[in-house]
N, C-alpha and C positions, 0 to 999 in steps of 0.2 A: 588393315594395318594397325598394330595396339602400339599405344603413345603414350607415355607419360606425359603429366600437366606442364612440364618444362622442356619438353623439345622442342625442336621449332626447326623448320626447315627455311635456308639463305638462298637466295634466286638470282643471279646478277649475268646481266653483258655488260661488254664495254670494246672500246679498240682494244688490240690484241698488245701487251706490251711484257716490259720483265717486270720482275717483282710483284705480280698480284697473287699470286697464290698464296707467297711468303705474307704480303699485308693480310690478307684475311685469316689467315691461319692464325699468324702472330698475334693481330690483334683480339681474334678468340679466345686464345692462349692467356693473353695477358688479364683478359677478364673475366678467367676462371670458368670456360665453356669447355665440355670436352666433346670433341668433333666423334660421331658415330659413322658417320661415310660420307667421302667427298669425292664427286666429280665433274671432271674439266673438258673445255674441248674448245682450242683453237683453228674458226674455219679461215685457212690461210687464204690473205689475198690474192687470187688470181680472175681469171677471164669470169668463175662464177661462184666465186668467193666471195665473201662479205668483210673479211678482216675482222671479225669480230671474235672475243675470245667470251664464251658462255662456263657458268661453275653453277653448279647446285654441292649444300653443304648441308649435312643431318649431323645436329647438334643438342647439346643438354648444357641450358644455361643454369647459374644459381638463380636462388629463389630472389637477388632483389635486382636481377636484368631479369627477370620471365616474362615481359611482355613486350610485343612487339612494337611499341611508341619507345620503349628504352633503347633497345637494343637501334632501332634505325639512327636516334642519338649519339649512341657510342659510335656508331658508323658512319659518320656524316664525316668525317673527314679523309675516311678513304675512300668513301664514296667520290666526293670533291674531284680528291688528288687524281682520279682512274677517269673522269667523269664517266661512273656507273649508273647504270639503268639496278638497282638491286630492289625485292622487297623481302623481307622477315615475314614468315606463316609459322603463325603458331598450332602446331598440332592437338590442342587437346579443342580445339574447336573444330566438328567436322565442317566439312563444305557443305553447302545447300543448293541443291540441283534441281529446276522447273523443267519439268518434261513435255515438249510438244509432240502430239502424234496425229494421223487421220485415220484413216480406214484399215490400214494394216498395221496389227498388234505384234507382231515376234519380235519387234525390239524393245517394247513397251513393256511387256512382259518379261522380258528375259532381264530386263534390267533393275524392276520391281524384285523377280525374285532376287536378285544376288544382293538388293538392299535388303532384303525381307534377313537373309542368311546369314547379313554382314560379310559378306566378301567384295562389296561396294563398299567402303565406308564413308557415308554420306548421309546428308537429311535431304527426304524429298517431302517440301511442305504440298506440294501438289502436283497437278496433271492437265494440261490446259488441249485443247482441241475442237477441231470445226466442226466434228461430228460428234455423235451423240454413240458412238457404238459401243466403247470402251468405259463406260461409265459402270458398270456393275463390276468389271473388272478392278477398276481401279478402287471404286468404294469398300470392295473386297481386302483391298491389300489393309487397309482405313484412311486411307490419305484422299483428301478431297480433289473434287472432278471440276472441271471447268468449262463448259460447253460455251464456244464464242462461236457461233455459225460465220461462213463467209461466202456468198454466192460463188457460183464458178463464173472466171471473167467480172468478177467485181470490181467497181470504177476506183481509183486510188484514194479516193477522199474516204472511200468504207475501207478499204485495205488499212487506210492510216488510223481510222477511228480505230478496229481489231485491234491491230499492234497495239494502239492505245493504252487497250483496256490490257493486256499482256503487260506491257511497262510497267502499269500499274503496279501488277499481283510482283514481278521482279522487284520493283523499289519495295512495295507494302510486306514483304516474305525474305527479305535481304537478302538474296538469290546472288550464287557466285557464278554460277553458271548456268546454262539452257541448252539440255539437249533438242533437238531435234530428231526422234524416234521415227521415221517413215512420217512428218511432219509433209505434205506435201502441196506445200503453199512456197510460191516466191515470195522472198523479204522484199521488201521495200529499200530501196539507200537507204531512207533514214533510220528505220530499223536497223540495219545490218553498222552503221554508223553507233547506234545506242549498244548493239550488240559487242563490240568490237571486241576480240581474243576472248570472250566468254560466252561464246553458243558455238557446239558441236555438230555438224551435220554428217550422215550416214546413207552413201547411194550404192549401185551399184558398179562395176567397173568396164563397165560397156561403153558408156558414154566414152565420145560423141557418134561411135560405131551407131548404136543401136538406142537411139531416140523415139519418146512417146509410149505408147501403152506398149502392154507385155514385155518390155525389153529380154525377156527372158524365153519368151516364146521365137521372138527374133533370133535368139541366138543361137537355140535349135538348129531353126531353120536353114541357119549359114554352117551348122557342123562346128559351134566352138566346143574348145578340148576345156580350154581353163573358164571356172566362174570365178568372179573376185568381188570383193569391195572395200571399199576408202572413206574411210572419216576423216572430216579438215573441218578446220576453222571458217566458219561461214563470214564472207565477202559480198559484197555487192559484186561481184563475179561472179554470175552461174556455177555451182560446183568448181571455180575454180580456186578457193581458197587455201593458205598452206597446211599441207598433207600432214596429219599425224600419225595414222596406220592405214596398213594394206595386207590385205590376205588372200590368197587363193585355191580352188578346190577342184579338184581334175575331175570330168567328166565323160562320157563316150557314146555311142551310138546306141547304146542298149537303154539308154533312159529317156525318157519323153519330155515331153515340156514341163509337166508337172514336177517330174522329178529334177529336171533342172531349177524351177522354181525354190520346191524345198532346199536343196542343197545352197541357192545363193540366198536364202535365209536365213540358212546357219550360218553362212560367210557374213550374213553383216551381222547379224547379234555378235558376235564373237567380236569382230573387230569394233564398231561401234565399245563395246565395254571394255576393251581397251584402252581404248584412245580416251573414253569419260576417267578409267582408274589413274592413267597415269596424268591426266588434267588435274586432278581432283586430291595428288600428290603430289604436284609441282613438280613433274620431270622431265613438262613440255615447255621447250621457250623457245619464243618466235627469232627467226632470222631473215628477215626480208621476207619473200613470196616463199621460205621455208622452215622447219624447225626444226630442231635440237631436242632430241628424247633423250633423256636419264633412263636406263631401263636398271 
């Protein structure tokens, strides 16, 4: 995405009422910002509605609001008046995304290159993981490796020191977000706590069908037509955090396990980079146990 030094992207919910489009517009207007694309979307209250009304707005301020301490100033009063949740992203800053992976690299890699390309646009100051196997890989791209080993079945007091040391390299790297790459370790609460709306997880879409190794061999097995997978906001919920994307890829009885394998490999690369581009855009905003995509 190419940006000028003075754009900046607006992020807000609030209760769903009248007048808020007009207040945000107007008062952009009035301070000499010119709106480049704006979208809205009231989820009506009902039996699994939230009431809430979400906006994202792509904007070009002058040069003496262009930073995001000013602009949330000027905004503070309609902010008040709506009681909005909003924040100001300025775009001439990219995002900074900590990648975790284990033993399987096709999300790892596929995400490296589209940074490598710029069709990511993002810094990734590093690569963190429990194994050791993706280390010439990643020192390849030149961005540094992080080996934090963790037994299998490790007692939670080592689980928490790991995280730890991960917290660390987030606060020390000013990290906006953390994917989770085929990361195949359970967070801890408190971790997923520290994490909260800023780490990305990417599984497969079997679950809870088809739990434990090969899931994809499993699937075979029982004759499924579709492979899929889901990337969400990681929860102290197992895989059940709110959904950002979903994809799927038809299959048939002429392909083996293998070939099912590959193909929902390509279903999560694909989708995992998704769901990080438009995180990493501001076009995902949370809505209870769901979210709200700006596509």
């Amino acid at each position: 995405m190419h940006t000028a030094a003075r754009e900046f992207v607006l992020t807000l919910s609030c209760r769903d009422a009248k007048g808020i489009v007009y207040a945000v517009s107007g008062l952009l207007y009035q301070a000499g910002c010119n709106i480049l694309d704006s979208q809205q979307y009231g989820d009506v209250q009902s039996e699994d509605g939230t009431g809430l009304f979400f906006m994202r707005v792509h904007f070009e301020a002058p040069a003496h609001l262009a930073d995001a301490p000013t602009l949330s100033r000027l905004f503070a009063n309609v902010q008040g008046q709506f009681g909005m949740t909003a924040q100001f992203h300025d775009l001439a800053r990219k995002p900074r995304v900590l990648v975790l992976v284990s033993k399987h690299g096709h999300c790892l890699n596929d995400l490296l290159f589209r940074w490598q390309t710029r069709t990511l646009d993002v810094e990734i100051p590093a690569v963190v993981s429990n194994h050791p196997d993706f280390a010439a890989l990643v020192k390849g791209y030149g961005l540094d490796f992080h080996h934090l080993p963790l037994a299998t079945g490790a007692a939670h007091e080592a689980k928490r020191a790991q995280e730890a040391r991960i917290e660390k390299l987030v606060a020390e790297h000013d990290v906006d977000l953390v994917v989770l790459a085929r990361y195949m370790q359970i967070l801890s609460p408190e971790f997923c706590e520290f994490l909260k709306g800023r780490a990305i997880n990417i599984h497969h879409s079997f679950l809870p069908s088809f739990k434990g190794a090969k899931p994809y061999y499993q699937a075979h097995e029982r004759g499924v037509k579709l492979i899929g997978a889901t990337a969400h906001y990681v929860t102290a919920d197992l895989d059940e955090g709110p959904i950002i994307e979903q994809d799927v890829e038809r299959v048939d009885h002429t392909l083996d396990p293998d070939d099912f394998t590959a193909v929902g490999r390509d279903v999560e690369c694909v989708v995992l980079a998704r769901a990080v581009k438009w995180h990493v855009e501001h076009r995902v905003l949370l809505n209870g146990r769901k979210t709200v995509v700006f596509r």
